[in-house]
C-alpha positions as CSV (number, residue, x, y, z in Angstrom):
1,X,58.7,149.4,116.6
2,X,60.2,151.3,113.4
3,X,58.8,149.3,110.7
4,X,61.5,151.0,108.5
5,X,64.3,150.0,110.4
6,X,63.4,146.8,111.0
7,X,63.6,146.5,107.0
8,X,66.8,147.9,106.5
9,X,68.3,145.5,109.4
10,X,67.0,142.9,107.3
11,X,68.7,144.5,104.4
12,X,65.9,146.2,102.6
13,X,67.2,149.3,100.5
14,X,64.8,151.5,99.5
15,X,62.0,151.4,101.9
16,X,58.9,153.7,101.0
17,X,56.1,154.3,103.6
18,X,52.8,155.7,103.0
19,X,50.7,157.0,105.2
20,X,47.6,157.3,102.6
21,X,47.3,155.5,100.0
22,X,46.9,158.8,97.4
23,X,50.9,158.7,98.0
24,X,51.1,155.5,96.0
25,X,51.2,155.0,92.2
26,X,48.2,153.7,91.2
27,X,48.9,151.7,87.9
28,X,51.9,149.3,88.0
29,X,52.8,148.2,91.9
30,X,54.9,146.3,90.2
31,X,57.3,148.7,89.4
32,X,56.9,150.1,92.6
33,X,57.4,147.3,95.1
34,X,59.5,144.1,95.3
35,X,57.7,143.3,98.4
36,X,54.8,145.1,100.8
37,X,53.3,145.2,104.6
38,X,49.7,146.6,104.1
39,X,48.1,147.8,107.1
40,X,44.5,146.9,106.4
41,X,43.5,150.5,107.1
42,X,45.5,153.3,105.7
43,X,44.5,156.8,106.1
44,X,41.2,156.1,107.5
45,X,40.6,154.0,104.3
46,X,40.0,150.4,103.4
47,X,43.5,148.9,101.6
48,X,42.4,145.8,100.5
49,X,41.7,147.3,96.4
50,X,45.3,147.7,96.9
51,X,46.2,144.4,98.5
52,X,43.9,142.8,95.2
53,X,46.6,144.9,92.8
54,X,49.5,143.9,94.6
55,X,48.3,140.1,94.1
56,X,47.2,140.7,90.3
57,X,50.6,142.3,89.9
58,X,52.5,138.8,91.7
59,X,54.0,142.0,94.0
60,X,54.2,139.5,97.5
61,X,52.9,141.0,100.3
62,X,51.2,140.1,104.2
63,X,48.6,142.1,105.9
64,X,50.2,143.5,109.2
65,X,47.5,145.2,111.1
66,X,45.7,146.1,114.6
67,X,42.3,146.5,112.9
68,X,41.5,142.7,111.8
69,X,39.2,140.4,110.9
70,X,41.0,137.0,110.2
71,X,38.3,135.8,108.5
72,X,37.7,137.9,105.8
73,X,40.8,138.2,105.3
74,X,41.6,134.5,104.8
75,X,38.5,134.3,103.1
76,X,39.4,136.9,100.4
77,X,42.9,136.6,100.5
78,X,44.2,132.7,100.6
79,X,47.7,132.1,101.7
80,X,48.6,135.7,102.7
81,X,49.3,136.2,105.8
82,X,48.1,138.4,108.7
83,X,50.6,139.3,111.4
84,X,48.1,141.0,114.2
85,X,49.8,144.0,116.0
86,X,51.3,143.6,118.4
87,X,53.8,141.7,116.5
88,X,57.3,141.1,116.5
89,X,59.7,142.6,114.6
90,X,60.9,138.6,113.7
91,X,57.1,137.6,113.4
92,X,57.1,140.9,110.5
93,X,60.1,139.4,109.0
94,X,59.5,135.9,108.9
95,X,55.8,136.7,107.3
96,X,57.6,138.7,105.0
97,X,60.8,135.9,103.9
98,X,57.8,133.3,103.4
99,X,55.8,136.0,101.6
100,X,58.8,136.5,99.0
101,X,59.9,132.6,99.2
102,X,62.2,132.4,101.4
103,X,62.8,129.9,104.0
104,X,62.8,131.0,107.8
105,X,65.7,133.5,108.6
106,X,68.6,132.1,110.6
């Protein structure tokens, strides 16, 4: 599935993907994101700093991820979701809608 695609069928305009997280702005997600799907492992590395900025930031976001532990992750991260791969592309978008507050997607 084209995680890209999928967001610009959903009407997404820009849509940036990073493959490591060096190719991400450190300081001010904000500015950078109006919404985010973070694989829990990015470039062989652990994303869940980032996750913790996007959060501090208000930036909503879900885990989507093949590498998971539910636990920890509920455990660290309340009320975010987790969308285990495989997934869906409407699984991915509903997580997303209720990440930004938005009701299920007709």
């Amino acid at each position: 599935m084209d995680v890209e695609q999928l967001c610009r069928d959903y009407g997404a305009g820009d849509v940036v993907i990073a493959r490591d997280l060096t190719e991400i702005e450190p300081q001010d997600v904000v500015a950078q994101f109006d919404a985010a799907i973070v694989d829990l492992m990015l470039g062989g590395a652990s994303t869940l700093d980032f996750a913790s900025r996007l959060r501090q930031q208000g930036v909503p976001f879900i885990f989507a991820s093949g590498h998971s532990d539910a636990d920890e992750i509920k455990a660290s991260f309340p009320g975010i979701r987790l969308v285990a791969k495989p997934y869906s592309g409407d699984d991915l978008v509903e997580a997303v809608a209720a990440a930004c507050g938005r009701g299920p997607l007709v």
